[in-house]
N, C-alpha and C positions, 0 to 999 in steps of 0.2 A: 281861505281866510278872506282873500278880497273880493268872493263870490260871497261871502257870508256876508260883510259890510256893504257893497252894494246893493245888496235883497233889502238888507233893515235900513239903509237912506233908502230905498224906495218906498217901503212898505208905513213908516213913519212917515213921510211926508203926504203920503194920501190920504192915513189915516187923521194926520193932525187937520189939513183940507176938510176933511170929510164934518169933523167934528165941531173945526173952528166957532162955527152957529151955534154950538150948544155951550160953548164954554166948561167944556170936560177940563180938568187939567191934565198941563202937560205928559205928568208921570204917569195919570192913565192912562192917555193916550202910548204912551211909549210901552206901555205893559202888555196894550190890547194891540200893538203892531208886535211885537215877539210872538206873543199867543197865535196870531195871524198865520207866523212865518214858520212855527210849529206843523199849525193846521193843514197851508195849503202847500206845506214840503220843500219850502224855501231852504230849511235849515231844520238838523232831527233836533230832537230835544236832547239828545247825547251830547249834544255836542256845544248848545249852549251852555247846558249844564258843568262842562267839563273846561268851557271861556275863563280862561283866568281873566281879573282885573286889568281893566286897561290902565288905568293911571298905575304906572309903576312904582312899585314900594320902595324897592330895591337901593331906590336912585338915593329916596330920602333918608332911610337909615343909611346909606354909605355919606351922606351928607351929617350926618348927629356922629357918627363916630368920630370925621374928623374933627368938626366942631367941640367936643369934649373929650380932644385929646386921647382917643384909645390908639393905641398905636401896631398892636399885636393881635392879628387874627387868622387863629385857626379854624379849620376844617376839614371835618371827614367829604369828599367831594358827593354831591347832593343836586340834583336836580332842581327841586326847589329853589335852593340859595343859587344857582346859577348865575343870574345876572350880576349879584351882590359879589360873591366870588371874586366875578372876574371886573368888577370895578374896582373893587379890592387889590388883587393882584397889578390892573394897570395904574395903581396909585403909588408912586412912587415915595410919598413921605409914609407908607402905609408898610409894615411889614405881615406876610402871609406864608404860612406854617400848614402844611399839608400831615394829615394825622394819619396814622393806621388805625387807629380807634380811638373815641370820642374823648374816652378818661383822661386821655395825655390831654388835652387840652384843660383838663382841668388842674393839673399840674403845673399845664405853663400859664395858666392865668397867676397863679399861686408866686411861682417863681417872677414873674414879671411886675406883681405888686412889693417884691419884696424890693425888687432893683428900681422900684419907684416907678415905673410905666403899667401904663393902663391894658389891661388884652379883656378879648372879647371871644365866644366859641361859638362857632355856627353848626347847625348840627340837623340833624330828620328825629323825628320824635321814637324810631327803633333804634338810636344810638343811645336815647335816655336811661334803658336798662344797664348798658355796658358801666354809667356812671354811677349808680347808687350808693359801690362800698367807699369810692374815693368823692363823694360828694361832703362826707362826713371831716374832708379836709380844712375847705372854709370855714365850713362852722364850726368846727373845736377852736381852731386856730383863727377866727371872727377877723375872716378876708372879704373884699368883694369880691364877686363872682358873677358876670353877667353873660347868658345864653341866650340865641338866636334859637326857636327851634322850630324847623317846618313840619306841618301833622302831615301824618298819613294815617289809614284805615280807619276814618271818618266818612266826611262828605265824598260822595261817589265811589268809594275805594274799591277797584276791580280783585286787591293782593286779598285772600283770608288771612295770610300770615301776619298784615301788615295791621290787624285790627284787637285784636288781645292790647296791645302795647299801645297801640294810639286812643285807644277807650283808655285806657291806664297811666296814661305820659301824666297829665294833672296833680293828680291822685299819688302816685311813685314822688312828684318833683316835691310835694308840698310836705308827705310825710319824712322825705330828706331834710326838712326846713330851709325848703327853694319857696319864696312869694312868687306866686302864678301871674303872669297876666294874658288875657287872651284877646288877640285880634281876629275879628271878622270879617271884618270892612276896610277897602283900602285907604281912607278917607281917617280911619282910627290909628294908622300905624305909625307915624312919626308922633302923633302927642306921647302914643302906649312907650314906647321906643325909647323916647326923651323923659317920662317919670322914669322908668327902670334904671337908666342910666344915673339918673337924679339921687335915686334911695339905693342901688347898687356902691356907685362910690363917694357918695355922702357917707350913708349912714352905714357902711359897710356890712351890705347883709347881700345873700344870695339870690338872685333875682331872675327866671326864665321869664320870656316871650315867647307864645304859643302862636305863630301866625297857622292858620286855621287852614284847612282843605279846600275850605269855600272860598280862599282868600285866591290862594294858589294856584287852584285846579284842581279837578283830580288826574291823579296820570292814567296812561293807556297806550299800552305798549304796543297794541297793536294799530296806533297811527304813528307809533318810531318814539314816543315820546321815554326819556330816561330819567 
């Protein structure tokens, strides 16, 4: 990693040099030092490709939940949510519920609106299947419901297994009468985060967050990643 960011501040700062006279912008120039760093083997394309987001998400939805009051959040444990997790867990005003599968979480959201507190589920978009027959819980019973959910078998996904289901996460959450939203960009996730939470327990309807593969990463197990 710190051989990868010394390459791109070098290769960036010659290229913006190089360029300055012509008045390229910036963003090209920063596009045509990557491509550079592609070409002459600075760094593979695997592995840009697979660069999660440096501005951390993580931090900001762990900052909206306590902000509106959620207090209860579980998790099937997940790679993805990792960082979130574990700000979660060292949050002391915060309670954190370890799941054997995803559905309990949909129960203890249930149960903890009833006792008047807010909960929240974090989840990988292959636990969405586990949820579909008790997703029918909220909505008979017209609770909110808000999910965190990180994709897999999208952008770069090495798993085949992990790609039926993450093509399908959408599609499955929306025909449960789950409103979708989907984040791309790190830069979208605390506004996307903050409506959900908004029409989740305002308006009390079911609500996922899909932060995206592109967002994340893709994983790869064979450089240790979980």
């Amino acid at each position: 990693m710190a051989t990868v960011t010394g390459g791109l501040i070098f290769v960036l700062t010659l290229v913006t040099i190089l360029v300055r006279p012509y008045r390229i912008p910036e963003a090209v120039a920063a596009a045509v030092g990557g491509m550079l760093m592609v070409l002459v083997g600075i760094v593979p394309l695997s592995e840009i490709m697979n660069e999660p987001n440096v501005a951390h998400w993580a931090d900001e939805i762990h900052a909206l939940l306590k902000a509106h009051d959620i207090k209860i959040i579980s998790f099937v444990p997940d790679g993805g949510h990792k960082r979130l997790i574990e700000l979660c867990q060292n949050d002391a005003t915060l309670q954190t519920v370890t799941l054997t599968t995803e559905e309990e979480g949909i129960a203890l959201a249930a149960g903890a609106f009833l006792g008047g507190t807010r909960a929240a589920l974090l989840m990988q978009s292959s636990g969405v299947g586990n949820c579909i027959n008790l997703l029918s819980l909220p909505r008979v019973c017209n609770m909110p419901f808000l999910t965190l959910v990180t994709m897999r078998g999208e952008w770069g996904e090495f798993n085949p297994w992990q790609v039926p289901m993450g093509q399908s996460t959408s599609h499955v959450l929306e025909a449960s009468g789950v409103i979708v939203y989907r984040v791309d960009d790190a830069g979208k996730v605390a506004p996307t985060v903050q409506a959900a939470i908004q029409i989740a327990f305002s308006s009390r309807q079911r609500v996922a967050v899909l932060l995206s593969q592109k967002l994340i990463g893709a994983k790869n197990f064979a450089r240790g990643d979980k």
